[in-house]
BABA-129382 format. One record per residue: residue number from 1; residue in one letter; x, y, z of N, C-alpha, C in turn. Coordinates in steps of 0.1 Angstrom, whole numbers. Layout:
<nodes>
(node NUM 'a' (X Y Z) (X Y Z) (X Y Z)) ...
</nodes>
This chain:
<nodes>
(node 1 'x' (-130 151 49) (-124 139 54) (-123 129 42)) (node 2 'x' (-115 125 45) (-106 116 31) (-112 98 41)) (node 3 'x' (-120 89 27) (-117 76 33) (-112 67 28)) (node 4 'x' (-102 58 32) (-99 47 26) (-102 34 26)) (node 5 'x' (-102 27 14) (-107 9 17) (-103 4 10)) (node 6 'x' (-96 -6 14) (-85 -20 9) (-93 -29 5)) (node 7 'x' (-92 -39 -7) (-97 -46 -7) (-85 -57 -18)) (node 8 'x' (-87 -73 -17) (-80 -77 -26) (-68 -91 -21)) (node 9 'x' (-71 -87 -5) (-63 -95 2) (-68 -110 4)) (node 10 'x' (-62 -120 9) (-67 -133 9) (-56 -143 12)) (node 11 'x' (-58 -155 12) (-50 -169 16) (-43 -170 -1)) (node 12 'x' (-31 -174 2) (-26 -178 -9) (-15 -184 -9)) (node 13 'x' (-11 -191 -17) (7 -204 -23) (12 -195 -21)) (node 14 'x' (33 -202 -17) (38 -191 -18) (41 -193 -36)) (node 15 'x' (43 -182 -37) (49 -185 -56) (37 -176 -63)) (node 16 'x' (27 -172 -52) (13 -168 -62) (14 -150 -67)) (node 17 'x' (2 -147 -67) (2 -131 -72) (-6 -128 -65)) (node 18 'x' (-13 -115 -61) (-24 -110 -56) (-25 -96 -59)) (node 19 'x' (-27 -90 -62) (-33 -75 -66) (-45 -66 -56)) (node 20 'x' (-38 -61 -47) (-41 -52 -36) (-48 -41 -42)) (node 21 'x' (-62 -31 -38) (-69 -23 -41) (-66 -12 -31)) (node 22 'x' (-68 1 -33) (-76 10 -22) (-79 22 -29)) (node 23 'x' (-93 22 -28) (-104 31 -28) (-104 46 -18)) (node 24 'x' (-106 55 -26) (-105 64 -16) (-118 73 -18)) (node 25 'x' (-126 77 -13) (-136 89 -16) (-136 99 -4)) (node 26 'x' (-145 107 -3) (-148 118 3) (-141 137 -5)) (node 27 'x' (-142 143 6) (-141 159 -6) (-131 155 -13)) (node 28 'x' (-127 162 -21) (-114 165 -27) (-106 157 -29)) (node 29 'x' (-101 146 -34) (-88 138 -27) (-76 140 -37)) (node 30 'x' (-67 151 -35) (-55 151 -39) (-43 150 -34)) (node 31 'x' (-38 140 -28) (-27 140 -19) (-14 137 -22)) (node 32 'x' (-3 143 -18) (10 139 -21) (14 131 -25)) (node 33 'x' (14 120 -19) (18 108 -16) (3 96 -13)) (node 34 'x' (9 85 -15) (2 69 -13) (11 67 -11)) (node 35 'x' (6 55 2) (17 44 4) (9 34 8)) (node 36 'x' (15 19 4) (10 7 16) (19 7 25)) (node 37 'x' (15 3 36) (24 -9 48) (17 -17 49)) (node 38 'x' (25 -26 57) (19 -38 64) (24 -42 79)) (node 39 'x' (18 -46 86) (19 -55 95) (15 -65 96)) (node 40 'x' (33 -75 107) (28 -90 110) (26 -89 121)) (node 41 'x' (19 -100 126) (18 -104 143) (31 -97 148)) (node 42 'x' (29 -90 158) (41 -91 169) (52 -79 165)) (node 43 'x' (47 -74 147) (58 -67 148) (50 -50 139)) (node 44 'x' (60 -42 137) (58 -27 139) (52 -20 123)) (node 45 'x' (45 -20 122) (39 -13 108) (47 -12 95)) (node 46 'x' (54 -15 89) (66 -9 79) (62 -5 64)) (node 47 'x' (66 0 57) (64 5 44) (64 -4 31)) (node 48 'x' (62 -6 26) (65 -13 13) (65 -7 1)) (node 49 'x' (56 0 -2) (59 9 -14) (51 22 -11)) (node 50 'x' (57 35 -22) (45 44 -25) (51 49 -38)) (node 51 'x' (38 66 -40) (39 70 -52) (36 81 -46)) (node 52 'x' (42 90 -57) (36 105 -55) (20 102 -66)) (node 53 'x' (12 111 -64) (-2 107 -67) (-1 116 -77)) (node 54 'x' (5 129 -85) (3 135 -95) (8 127 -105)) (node 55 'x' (22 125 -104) (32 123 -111) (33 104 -115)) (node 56 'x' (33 98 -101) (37 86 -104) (47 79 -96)) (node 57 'x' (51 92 -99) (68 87 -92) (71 73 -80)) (node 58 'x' (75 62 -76) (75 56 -72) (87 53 -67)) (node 59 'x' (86 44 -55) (98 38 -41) (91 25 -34)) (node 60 'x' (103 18 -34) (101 5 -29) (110 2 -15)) (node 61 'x' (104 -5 -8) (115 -10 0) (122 -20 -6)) (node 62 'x' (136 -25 -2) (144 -32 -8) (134 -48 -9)) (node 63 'x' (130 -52 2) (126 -65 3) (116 -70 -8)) (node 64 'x' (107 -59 -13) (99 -62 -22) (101 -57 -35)) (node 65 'x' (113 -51 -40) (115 -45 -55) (114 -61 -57)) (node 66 'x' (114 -57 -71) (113 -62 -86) (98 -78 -81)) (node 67 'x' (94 -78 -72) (82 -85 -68) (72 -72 -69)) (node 68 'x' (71 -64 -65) (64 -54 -63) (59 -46 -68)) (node 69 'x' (44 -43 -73) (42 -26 -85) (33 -17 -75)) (node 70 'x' (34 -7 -76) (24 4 -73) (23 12 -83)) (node 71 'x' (9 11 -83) (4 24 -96) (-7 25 -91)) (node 72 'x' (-13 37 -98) (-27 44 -96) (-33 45 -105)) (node 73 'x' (-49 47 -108) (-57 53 -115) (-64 64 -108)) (node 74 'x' (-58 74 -117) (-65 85 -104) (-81 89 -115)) (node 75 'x' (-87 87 -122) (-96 91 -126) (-107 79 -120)) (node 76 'x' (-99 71 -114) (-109 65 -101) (-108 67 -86)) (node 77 'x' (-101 74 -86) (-91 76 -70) (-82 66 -65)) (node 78 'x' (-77 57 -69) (-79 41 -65) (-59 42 -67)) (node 79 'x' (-53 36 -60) (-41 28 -57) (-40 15 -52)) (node 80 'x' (-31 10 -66) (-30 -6 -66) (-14 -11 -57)) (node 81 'x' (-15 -21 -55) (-5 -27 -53) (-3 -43 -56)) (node 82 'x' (4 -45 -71) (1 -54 -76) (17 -65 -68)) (node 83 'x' (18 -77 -63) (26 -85 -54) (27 -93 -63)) (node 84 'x' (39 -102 -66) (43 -115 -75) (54 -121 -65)) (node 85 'x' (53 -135 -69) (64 -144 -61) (61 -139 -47)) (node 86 'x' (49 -144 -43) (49 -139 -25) (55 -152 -18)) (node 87 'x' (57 -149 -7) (64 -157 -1) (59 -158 14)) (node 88 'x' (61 -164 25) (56 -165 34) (59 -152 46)) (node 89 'x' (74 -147 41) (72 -139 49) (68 -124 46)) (node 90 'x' (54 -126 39) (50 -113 30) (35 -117 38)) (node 91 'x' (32 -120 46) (20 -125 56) (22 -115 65)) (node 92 'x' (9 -104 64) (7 -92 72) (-8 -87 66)) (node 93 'x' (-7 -78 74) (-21 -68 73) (-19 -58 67)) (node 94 'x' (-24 -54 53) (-17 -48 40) (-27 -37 46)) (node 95 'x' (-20 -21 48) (-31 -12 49) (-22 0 37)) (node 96 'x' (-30 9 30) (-31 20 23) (-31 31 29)) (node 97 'x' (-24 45 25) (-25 50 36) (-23 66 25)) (node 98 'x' (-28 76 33) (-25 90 21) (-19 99 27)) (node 99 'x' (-5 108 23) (-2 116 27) (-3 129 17)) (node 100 'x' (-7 140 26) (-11 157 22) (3 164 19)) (node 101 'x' (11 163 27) (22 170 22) (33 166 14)) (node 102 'x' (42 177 9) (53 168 3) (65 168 13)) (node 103 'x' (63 175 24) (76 170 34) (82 157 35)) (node 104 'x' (93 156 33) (98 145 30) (97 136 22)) (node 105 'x' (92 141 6) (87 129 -1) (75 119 3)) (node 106 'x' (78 108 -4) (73 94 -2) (79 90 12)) (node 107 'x' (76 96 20) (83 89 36) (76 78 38)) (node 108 'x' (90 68 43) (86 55 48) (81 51 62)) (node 109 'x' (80 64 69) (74 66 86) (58 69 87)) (node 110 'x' (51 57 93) (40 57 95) (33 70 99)) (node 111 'x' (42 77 108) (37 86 113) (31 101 97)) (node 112 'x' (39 100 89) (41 110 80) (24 109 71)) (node 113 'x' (19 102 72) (5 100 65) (-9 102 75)) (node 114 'x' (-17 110 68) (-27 113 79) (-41 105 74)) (node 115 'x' (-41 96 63) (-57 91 64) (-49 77 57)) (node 116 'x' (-59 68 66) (-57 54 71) (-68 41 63)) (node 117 'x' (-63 35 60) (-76 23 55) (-78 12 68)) (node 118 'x' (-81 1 65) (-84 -5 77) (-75 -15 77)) (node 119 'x' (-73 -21 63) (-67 -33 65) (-68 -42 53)) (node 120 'x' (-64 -47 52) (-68 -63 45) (-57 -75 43)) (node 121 'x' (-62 -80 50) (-55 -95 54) (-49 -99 42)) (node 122 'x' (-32 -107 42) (-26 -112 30) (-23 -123 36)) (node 123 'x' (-23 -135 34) (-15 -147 44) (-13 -159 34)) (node 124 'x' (-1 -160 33) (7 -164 20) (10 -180 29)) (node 125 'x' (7 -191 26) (15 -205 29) (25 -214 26)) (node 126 'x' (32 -219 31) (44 -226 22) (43 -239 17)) 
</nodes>
């Protein structure tokens, strides 16, 4: 069993930075893919970035390129998600998430990843 844990989220200006964590331990963890999403109040989970976890390789959603990094250190297990110029409507529940296969790449569908973090709160003010 694979676990995940976010950490790094918090209150912030819009205009600021924040630097997202997730920790992963348990057996073995080599997985395809990383990705964050997030959710806001009221609405449906969506993607924001990933990486293939050997390589690097990375994908953004449009809304958050060139604001946006994801990278890893895998000799800690750990994937970042470093945010710049956040803005208000970047106010959601940042979760990390791991996928085992490579079917379909870095897929941007919740469904396609099978181990989950919990969460951590980002809530950006104007």
């Amino acid at each position: 069993q694979v676990q995940l844990v976010e950490s790094g989220g918090g209150l912030v200006q819009a205009g600021a930075s924040l630097r997202l964590s997730c920790a992963a331990s348990g057996r073995t963890f080599s997985p395809y893919a990383m990705g964050w999403f997030r959710q806001a109040p009221g609405k449906e989970r969506e993607f924001v970035a990933g990486l293939t976890w050997n390589i690097g390789r990375t994908y953004y959603t449009d809304s958050v390129k060139g604001r946006c990094t994801i990278f890893r250190d895998i000799t800690k297990n750990t994937v970042y998600l470093r945010m710049n110029a956040l803005k208000p409507e970047d106010t959601a529940v940042y979760y990390c998430a791991a996928k085992s296969s490579a079917y379909n790449d870095i897929s941007t569908s919740p469904a396609a990843y099978d181990y989950w973090g919990q969460g951590t709160q980002v809530t950006v003010s104007s």
